[in-house]
N, C-alpha and C positions, 0 to 999 in steps of 0.2 A: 704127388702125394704117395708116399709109399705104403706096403699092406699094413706094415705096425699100425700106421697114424689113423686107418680107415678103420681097421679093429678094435682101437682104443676110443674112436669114436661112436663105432656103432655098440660097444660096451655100453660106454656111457650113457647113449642114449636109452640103451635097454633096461641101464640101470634106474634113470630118472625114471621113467615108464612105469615100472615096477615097484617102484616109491609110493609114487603119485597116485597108483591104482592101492596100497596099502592104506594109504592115509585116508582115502575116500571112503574103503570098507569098513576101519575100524576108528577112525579119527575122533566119530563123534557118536559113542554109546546110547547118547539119548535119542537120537534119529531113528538106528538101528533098533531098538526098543520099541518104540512108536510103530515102525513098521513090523512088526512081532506081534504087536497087538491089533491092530491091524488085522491081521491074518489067523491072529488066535493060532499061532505057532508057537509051541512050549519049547522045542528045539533048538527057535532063535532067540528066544530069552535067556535059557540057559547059560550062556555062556556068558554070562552078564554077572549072574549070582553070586552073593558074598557066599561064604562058606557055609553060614546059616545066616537065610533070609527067613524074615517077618512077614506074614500072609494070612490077610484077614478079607475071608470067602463066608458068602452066608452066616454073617455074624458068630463066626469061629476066628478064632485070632492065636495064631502059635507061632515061636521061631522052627525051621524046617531046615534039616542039610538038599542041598541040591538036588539029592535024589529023589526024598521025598517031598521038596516042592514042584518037581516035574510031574509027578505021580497027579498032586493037590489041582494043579493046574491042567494037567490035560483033562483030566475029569471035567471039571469047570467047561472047557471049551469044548470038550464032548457035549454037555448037556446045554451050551448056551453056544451057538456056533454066532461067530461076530459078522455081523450084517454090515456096519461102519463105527467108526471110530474116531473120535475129532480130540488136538489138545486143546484146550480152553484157556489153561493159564501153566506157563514154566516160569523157575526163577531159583534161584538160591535164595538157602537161611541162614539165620547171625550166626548159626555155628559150621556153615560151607557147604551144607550138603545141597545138592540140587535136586531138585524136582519139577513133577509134570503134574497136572493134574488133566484129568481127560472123561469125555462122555461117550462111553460105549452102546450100541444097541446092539442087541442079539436076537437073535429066534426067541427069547424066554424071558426079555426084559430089555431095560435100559440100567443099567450100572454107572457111578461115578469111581471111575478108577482112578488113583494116586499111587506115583511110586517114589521113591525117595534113592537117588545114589550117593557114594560120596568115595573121595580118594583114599584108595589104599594101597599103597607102595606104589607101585607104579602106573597102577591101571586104577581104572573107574569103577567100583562094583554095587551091584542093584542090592541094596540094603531092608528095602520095602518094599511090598505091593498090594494093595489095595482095592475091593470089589464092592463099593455099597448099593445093596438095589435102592433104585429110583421106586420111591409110593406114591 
C-alpha cells in the first residue's frame, strides 16, 4: 500500500468522523431544544430562533428579535431555575410545523411549555415558545 492510498484513507475516514459527529449535533433541533430546556440554558436555544420569535411568559405574549428574546428568557430562568423537564406529546400540524409540548417544574412552579418550529430555507427555526403556569 502506498503513502497516497494510506492518506486518502485516513482522510476519508476523518472525514466521515466529522460528518457523523455534525449530524448528531445539529441533525435534530427539537432534541437539541429539549435539552436547552432542560437545563434552562438561553444560550442553547438561541440559536434555534426565527428572527422574531413569539413568547408568551406570565401571561404577556409578544413577537421578540433574538436579542430581546434572550433577555425575556433568561430572566424567566433566573427567577424559575428548572428542576426537570419532561415532553408529553411532539408531532406536526396540517400546516408542517412541528411541535413539542412539555411539563416543566421549577423552583417557582410547574409550567406547561409549548414550542412550535417550522422550515425556513434550509434550516429549522423555533417560531414559538410557550410558558403557562400550572394552577
Amino acid at each position: 500500500m502506498t503513502a497516497f492510498s494510506r492518506i486518502g484513507k485516513v482522510s476519508t475516514l476523518l472525514l466521515t468522523t466529522m460528518l457523523l459527529m455534525s449530524f448528531t449535533t445539529f441533525a435534530n433541533p427539537f432534541d437539541q431544544v429539549v435539552k436547552a430546556l432542560e437545563k434552562g440554558k438561553v444560550e442553547a436555544l438561541a440559536p434555534y430562533f426565527d428572527s422574531m420569535i413569539e413568547i408568551s411568559v406570565g401571561g404577556k405574549n409578544n413577537s421578540y428579535s433574538k436579542s430581546q428574546a434572550s433577555v425575556i428568557l433568561k430572566s424567566f430562568f433566573v427567577k424559575n431555575n428548572v428542576v426537570r423537564f419532561k415532553v408529553i406529546h411532539k408531532g406536526t400540524s396540517k400546516d408542517g410545523a412541528h411541535f413539542g409540548i412539555g411539563k416543566m417544574t421549577t423552583t417557582n412552579g410547574t409550567y406547561r411549555v409549548t414550542f412550535f418550529f417550522r422550515q425556513k430555507g434550509g434550516s429549522v427555526v423555533l417560531q414559538e415558545l410557550r410558558f403557562k403556569k400550572d394552577t
